[in-house]
Each structure stands twice: as C-alpha cells, then as structure tokens.
PDB file of N, CA, C, O and CB in Angstrom:
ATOM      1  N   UNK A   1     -19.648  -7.765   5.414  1.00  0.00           N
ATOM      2  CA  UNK A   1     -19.533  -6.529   4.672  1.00  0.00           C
ATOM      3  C   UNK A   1     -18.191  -5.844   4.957  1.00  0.00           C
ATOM      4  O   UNK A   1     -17.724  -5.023   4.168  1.00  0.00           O
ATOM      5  CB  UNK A   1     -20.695  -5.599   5.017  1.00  0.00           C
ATOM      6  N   UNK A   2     -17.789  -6.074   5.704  1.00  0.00           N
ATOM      7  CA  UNK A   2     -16.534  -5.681   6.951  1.00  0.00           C
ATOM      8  C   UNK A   2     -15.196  -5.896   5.912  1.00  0.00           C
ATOM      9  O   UNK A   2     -14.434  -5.133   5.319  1.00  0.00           O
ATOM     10  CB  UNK A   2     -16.463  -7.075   8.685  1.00  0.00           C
ATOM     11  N   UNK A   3     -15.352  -7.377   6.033  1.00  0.00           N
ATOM     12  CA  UNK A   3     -14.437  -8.043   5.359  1.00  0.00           C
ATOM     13  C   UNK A   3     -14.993  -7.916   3.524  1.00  0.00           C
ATOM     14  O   UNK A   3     -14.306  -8.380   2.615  1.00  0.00           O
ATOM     15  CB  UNK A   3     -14.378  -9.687   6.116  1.00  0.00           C
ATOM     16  N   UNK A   4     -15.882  -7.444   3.373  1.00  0.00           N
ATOM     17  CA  UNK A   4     -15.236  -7.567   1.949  1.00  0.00           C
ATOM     18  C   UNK A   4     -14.555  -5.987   1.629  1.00  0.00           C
ATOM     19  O   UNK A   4     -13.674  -5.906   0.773  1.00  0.00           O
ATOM     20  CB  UNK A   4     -16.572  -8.045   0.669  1.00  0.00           C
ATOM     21  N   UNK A   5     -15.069  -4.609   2.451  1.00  0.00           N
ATOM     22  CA  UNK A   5     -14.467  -3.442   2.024  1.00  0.00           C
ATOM     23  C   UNK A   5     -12.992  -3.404   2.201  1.00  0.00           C
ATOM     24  O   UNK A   5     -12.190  -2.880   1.429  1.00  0.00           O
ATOM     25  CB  UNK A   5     -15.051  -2.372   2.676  1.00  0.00           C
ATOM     26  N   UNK A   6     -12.720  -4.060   3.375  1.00  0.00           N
ATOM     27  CA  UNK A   6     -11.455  -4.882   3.702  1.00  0.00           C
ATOM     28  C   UNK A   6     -10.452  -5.204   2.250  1.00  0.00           C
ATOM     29  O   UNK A   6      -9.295  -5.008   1.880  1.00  0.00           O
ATOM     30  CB  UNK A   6     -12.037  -6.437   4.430  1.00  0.00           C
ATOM     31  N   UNK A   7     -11.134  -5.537   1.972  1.00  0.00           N
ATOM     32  CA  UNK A   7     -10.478  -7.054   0.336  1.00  0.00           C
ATOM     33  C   UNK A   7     -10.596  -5.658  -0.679  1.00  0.00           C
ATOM     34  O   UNK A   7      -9.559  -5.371  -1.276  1.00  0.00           O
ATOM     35  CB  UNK A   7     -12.270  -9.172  -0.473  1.00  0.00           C
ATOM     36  N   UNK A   8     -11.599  -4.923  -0.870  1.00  0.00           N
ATOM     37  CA  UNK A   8     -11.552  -3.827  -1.945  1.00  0.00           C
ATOM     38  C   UNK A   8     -10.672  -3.122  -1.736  1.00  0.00           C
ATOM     39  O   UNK A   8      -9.971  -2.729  -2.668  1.00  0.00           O
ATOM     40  CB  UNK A   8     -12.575  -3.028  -2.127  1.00  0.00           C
ATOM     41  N   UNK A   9     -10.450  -2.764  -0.506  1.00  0.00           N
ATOM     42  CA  UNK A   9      -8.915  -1.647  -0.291  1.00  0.00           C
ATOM     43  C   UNK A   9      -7.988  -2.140  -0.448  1.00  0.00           C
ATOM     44  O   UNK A   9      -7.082  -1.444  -0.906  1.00  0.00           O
ATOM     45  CB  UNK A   9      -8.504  -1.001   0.961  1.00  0.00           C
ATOM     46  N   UNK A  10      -7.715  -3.550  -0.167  1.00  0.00           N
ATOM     47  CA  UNK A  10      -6.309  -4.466  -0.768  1.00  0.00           C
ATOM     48  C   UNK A  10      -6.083  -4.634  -1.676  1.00  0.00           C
ATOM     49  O   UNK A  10      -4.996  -4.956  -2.154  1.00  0.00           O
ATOM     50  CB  UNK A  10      -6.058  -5.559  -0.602  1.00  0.00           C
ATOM     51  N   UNK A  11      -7.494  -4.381  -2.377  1.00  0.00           N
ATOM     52  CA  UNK A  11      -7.160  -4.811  -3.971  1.00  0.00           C
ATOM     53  C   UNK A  11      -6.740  -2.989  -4.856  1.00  0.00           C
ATOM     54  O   UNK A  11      -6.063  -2.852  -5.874  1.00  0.00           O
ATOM     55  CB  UNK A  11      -9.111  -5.821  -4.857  1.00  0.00           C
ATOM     56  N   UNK A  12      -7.287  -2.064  -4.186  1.00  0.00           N
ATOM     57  CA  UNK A  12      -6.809  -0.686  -4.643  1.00  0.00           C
ATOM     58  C   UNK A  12      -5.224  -0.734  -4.409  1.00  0.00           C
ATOM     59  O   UNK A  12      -4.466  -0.390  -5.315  1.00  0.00           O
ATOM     60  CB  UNK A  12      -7.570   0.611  -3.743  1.00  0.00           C
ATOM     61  N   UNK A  13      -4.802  -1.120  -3.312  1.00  0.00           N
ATOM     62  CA  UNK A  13      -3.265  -0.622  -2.852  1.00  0.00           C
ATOM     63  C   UNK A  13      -2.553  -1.553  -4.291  1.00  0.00           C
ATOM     64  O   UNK A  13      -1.754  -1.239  -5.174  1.00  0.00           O
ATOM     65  CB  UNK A  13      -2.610  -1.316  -0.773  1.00  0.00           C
ATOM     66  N   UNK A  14      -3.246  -2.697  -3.994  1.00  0.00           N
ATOM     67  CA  UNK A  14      -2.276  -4.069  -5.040  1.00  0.00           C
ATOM     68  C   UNK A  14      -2.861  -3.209  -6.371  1.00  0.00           C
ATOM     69  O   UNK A  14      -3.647  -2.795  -5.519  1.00  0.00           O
ATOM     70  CB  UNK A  14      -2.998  -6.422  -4.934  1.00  0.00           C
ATOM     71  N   UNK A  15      -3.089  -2.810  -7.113  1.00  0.00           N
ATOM     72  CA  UNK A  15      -3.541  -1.806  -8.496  1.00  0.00           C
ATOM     73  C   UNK A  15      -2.856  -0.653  -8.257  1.00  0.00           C
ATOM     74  O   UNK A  15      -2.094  -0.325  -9.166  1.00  0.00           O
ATOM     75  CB  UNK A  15      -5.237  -1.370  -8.708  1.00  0.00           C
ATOM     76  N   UNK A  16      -2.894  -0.052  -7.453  1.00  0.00           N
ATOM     77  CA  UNK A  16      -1.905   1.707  -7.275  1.00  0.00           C
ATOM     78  C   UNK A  16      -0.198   1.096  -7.264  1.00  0.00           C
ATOM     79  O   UNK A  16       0.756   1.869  -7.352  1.00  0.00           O
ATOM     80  CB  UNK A  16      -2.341   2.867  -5.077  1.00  0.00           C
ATOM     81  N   UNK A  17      -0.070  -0.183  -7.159  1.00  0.00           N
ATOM     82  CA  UNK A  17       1.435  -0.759  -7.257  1.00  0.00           C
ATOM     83  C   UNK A  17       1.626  -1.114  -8.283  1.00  0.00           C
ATOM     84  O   UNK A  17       2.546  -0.628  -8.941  1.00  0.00           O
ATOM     85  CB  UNK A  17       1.863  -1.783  -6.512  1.00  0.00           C
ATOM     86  N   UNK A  18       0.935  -1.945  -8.701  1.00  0.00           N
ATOM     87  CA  UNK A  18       1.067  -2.580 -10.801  1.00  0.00           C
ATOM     88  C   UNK A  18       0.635  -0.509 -11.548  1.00  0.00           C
ATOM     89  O   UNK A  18       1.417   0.256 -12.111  1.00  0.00           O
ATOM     90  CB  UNK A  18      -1.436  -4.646 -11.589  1.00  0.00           C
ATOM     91  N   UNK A  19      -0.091  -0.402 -11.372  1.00  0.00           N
ATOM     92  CA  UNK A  19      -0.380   0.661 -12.393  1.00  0.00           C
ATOM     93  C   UNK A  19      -1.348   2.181 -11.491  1.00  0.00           C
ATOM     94  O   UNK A  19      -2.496   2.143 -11.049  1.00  0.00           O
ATOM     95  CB  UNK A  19      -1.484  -0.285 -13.805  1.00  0.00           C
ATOM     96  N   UNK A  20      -0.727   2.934 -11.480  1.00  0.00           N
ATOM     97  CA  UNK A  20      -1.040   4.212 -10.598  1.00  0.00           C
ATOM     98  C   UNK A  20      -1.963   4.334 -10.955  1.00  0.00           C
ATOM     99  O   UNK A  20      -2.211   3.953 -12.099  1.00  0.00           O
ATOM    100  CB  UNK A  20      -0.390   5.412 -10.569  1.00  0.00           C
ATOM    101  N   UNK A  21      -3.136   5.042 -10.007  1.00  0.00           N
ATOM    102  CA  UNK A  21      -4.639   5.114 -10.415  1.00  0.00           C
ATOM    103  C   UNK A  21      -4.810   6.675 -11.197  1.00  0.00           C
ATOM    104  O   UNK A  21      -5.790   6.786 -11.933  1.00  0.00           O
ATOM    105  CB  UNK A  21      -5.739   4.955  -8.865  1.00  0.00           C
ATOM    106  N   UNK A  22      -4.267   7.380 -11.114  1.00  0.00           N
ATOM    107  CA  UNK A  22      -4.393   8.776 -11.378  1.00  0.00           C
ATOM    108  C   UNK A  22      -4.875   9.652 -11.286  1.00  0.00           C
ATOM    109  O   UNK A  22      -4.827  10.686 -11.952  1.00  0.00           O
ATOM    110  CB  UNK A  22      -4.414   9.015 -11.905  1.00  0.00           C
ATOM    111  N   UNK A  23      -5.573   9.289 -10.196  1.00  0.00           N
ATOM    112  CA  UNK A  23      -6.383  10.470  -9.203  1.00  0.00           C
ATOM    113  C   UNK A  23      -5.608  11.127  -8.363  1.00  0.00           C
ATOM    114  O   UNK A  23      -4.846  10.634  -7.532  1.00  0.00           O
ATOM    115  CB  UNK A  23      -7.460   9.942  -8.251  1.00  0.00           C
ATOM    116  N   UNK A  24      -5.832  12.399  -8.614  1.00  0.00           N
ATOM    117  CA  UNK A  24      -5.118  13.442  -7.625  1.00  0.00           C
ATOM    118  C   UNK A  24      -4.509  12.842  -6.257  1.00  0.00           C
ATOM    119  O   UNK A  24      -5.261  12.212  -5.514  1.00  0.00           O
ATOM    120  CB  UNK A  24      -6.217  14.576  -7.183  1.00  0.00           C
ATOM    121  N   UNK A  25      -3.091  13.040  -5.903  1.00  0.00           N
ATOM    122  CA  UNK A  25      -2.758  12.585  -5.110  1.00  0.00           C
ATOM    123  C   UNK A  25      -2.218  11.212  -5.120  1.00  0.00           C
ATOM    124  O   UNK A  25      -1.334  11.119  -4.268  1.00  0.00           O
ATOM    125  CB  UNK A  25      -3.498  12.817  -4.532  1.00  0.00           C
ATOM    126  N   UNK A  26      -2.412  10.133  -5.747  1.00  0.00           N
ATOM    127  CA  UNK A  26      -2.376   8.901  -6.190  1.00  0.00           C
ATOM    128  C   UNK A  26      -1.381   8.766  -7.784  1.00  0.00           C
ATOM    129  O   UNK A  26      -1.460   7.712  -8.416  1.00  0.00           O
ATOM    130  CB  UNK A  26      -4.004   8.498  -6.292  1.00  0.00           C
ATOM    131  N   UNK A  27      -0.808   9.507  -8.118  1.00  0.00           N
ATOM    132  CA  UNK A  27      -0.106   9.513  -9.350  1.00  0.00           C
ATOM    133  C   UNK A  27       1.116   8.533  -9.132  1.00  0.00           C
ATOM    134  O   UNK A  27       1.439   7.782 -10.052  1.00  0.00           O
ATOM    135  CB  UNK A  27       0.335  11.012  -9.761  1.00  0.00           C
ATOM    136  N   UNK A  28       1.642   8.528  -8.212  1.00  0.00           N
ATOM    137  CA  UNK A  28       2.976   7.704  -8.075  1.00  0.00           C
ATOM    138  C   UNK A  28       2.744   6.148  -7.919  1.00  0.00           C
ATOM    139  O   UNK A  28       1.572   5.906  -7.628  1.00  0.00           O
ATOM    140  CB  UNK A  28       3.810   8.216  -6.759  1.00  0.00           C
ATOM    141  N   UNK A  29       3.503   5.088  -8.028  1.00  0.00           N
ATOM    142  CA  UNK A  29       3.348   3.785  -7.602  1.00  0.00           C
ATOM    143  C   UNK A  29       3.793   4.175  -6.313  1.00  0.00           C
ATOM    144  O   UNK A  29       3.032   3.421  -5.707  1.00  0.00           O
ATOM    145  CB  UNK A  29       4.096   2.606  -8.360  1.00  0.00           C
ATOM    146  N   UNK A  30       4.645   4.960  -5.079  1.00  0.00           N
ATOM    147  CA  UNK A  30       4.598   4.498  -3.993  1.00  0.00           C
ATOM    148  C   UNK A  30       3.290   5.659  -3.362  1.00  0.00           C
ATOM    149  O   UNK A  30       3.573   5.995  -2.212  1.00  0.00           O
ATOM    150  CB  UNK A  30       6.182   4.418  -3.333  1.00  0.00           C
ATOM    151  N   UNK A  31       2.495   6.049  -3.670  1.00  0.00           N
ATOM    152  CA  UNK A  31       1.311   6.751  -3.131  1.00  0.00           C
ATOM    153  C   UNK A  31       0.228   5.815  -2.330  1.00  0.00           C
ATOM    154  O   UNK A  31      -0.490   6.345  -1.483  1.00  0.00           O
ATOM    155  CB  UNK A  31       0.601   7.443  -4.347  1.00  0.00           C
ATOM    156  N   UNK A  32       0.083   3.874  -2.720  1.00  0.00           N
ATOM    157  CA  UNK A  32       0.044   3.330  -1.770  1.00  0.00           C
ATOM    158  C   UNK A  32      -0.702   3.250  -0.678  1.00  0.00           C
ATOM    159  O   UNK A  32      -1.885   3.050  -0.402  1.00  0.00           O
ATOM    160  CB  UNK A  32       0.727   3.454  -1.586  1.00  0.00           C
ATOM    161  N   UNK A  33       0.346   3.468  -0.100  1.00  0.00           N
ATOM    162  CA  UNK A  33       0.103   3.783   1.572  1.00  0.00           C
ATOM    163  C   UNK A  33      -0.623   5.013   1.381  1.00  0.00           C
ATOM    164  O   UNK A  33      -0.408   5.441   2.515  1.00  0.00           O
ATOM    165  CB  UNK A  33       1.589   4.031   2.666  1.00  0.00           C
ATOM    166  N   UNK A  34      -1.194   5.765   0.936  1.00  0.00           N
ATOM    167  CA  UNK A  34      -2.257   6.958   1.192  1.00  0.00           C
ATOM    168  C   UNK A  34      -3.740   6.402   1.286  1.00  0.00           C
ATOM    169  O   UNK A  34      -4.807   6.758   1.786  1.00  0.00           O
ATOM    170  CB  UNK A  34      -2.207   8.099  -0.089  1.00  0.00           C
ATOM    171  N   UNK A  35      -3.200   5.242   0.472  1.00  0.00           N
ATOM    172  CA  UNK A  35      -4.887   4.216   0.890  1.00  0.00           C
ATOM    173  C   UNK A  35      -5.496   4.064   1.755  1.00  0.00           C
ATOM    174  O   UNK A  35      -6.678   4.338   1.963  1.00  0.00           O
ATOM    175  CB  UNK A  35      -5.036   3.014   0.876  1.00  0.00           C
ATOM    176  N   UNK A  36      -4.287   3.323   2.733  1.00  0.00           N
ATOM    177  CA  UNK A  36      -4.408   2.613   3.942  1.00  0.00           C
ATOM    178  C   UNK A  36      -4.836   4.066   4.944  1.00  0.00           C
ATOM    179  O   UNK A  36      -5.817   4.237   5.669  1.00  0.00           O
ATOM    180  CB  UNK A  36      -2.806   1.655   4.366  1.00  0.00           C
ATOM    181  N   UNK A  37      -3.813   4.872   4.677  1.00  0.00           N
ATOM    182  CA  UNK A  37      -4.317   6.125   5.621  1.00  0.00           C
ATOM    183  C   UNK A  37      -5.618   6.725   5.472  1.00  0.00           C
ATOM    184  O   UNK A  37      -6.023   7.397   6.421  1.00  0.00           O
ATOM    185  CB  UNK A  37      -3.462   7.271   5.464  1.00  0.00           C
ATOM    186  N   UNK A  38      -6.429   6.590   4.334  1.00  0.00           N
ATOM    187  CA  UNK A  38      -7.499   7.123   4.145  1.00  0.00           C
ATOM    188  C   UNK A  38      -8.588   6.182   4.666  1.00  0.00           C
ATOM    189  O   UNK A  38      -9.600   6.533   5.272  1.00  0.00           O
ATOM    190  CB  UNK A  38      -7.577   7.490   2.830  1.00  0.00           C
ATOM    191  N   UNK A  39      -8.274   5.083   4.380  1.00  0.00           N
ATOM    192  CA  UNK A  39      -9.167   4.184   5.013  1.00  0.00           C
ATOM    193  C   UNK A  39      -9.197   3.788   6.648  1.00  0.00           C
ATOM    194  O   UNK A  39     -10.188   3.258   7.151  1.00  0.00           O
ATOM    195  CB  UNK A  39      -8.948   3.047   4.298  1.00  0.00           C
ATOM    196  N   UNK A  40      -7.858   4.146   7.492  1.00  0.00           N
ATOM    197  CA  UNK A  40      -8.199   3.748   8.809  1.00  0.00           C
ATOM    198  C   UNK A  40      -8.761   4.932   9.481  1.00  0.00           C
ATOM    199  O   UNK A  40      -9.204   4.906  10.629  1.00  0.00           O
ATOM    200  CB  UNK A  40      -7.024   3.181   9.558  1.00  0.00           C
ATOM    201  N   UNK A  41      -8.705   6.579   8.278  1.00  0.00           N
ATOM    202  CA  UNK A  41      -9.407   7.552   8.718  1.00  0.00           C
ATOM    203  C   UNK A  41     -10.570   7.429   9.261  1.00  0.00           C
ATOM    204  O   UNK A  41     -11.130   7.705  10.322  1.00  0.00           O
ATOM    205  CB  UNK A  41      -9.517   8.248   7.965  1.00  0.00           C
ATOM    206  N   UNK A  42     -10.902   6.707   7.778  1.00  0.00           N
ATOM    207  CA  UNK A  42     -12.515   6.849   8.200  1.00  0.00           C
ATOM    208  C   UNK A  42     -12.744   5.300   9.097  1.00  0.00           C
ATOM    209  O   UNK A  42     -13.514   5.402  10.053  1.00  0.00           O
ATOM    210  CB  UNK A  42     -13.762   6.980   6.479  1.00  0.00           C
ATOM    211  N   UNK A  43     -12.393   4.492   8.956  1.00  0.00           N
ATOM    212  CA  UNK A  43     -12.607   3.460  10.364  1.00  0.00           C
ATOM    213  C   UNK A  43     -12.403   3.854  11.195  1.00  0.00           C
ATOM    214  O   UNK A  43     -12.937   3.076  11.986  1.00  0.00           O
ATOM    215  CB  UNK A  43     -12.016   2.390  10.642  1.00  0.00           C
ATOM    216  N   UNK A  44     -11.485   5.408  12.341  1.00  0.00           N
ATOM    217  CA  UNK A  44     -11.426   5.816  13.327  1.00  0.00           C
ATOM    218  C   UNK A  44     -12.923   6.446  13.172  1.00  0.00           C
ATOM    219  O   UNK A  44     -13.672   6.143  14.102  1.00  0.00           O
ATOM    220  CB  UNK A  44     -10.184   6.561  13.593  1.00  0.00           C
ATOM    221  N   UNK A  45     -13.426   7.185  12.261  1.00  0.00           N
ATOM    222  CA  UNK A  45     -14.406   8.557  12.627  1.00  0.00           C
ATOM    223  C   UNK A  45     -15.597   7.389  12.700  1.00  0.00           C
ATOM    224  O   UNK A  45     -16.301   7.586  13.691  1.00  0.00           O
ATOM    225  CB  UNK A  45     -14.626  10.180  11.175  1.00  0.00           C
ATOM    226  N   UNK A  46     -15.973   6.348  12.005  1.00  0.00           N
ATOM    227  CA  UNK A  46     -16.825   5.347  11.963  1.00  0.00           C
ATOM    228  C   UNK A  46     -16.966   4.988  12.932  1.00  0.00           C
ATOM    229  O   UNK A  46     -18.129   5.035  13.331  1.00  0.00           O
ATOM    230  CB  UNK A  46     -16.660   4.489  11.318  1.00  0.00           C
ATOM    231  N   UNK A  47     -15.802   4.364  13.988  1.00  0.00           N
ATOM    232  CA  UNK A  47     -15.743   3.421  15.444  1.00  0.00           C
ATOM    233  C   UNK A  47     -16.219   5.216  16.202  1.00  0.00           C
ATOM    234  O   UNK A  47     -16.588   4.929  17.340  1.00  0.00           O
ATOM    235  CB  UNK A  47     -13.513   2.343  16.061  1.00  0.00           C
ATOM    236  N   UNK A  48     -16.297   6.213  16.098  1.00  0.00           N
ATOM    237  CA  UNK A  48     -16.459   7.168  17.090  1.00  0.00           C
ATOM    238  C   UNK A  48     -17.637   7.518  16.878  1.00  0.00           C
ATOM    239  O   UNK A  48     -18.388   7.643  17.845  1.00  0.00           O
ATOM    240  CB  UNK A  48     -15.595   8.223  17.147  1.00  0.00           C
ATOM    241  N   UNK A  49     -18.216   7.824  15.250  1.00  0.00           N
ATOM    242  CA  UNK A  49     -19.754   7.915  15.463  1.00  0.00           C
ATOM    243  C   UNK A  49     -20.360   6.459  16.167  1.00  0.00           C
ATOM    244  O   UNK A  49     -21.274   6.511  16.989  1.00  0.00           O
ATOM    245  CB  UNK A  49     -20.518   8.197  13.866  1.00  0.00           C
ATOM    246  N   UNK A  50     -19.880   5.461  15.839  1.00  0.00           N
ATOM    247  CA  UNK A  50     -20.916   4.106  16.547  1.00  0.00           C
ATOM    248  C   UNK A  50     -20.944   4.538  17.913  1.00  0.00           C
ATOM    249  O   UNK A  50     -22.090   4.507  18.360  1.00  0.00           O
ATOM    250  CB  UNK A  50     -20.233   2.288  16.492  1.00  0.00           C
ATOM    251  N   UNK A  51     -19.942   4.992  18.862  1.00  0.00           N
ATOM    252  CA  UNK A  51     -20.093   5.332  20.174  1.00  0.00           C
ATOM    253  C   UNK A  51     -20.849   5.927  20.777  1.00  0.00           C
ATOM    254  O   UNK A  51     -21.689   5.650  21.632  1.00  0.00           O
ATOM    255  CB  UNK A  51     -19.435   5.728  20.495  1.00  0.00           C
ATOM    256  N   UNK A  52     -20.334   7.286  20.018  1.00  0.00           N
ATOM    257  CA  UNK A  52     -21.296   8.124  20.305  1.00  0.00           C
ATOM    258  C   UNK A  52     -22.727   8.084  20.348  1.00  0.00           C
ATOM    259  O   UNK A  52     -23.462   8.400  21.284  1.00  0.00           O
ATOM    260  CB  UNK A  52     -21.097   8.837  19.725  1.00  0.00           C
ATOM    261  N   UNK A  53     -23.083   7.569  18.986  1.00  0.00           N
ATOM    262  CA  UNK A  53     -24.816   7.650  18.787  1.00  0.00           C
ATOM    263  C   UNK A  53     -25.103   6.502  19.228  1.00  0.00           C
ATOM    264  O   UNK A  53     -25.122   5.886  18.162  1.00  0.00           O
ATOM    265  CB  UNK A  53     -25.532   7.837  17.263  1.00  0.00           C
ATOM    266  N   UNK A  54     -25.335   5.773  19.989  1.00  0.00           N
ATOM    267  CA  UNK A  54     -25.335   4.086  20.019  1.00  0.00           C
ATOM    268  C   UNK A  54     -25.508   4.091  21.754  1.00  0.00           C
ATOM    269  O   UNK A  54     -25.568   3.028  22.371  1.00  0.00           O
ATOM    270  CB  UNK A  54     -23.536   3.128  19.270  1.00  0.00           C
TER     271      UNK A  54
END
C-alpha cells in the first residue's frame, strides 16, 4: 500500500510538470516540489502518530 501511494505522488509531480493541476497553490509547472513537501509532511506526522499510539 506503501509503495503504491508512493507511485501516485510520482505520478502527481510527473502531471504538475506536463500540465499544472490548478489547484490553489499548484498553478505553476515548477510548483512540483510542493508535492513532495506535502507528502513527507504527512509521512513525518504519520511515523509520529505510529509511535506514539503503538
């Protein structure tokens, strides 16, 4: 499951480069990298709830 949300976010960044998605924030082809930042967000707060509650 890991690896496929993995492959969906690669495939958003590779689409926000051919053709901007146009969601707020995301208008530009180099906006990008806001992907990646949004996504290792929540993989930090994810790896900290598993700790915590676990």
């Amino acid at each position: 499951m890991t690896k496929l949300i993995a492959l969906l976010l690669i495939l958003a960044m590779a689409i926000q480069l051919i053709k901007p998605l146009g969601l707020p924030g995301l208008r530009r082809r180099m906006d990008f990298w806001k992907i990646a930042l949004i996504a290792f967000g929540i993989w930090a707060v994810d790896l900290l709830l598993r700790d915590f509650l676990m």
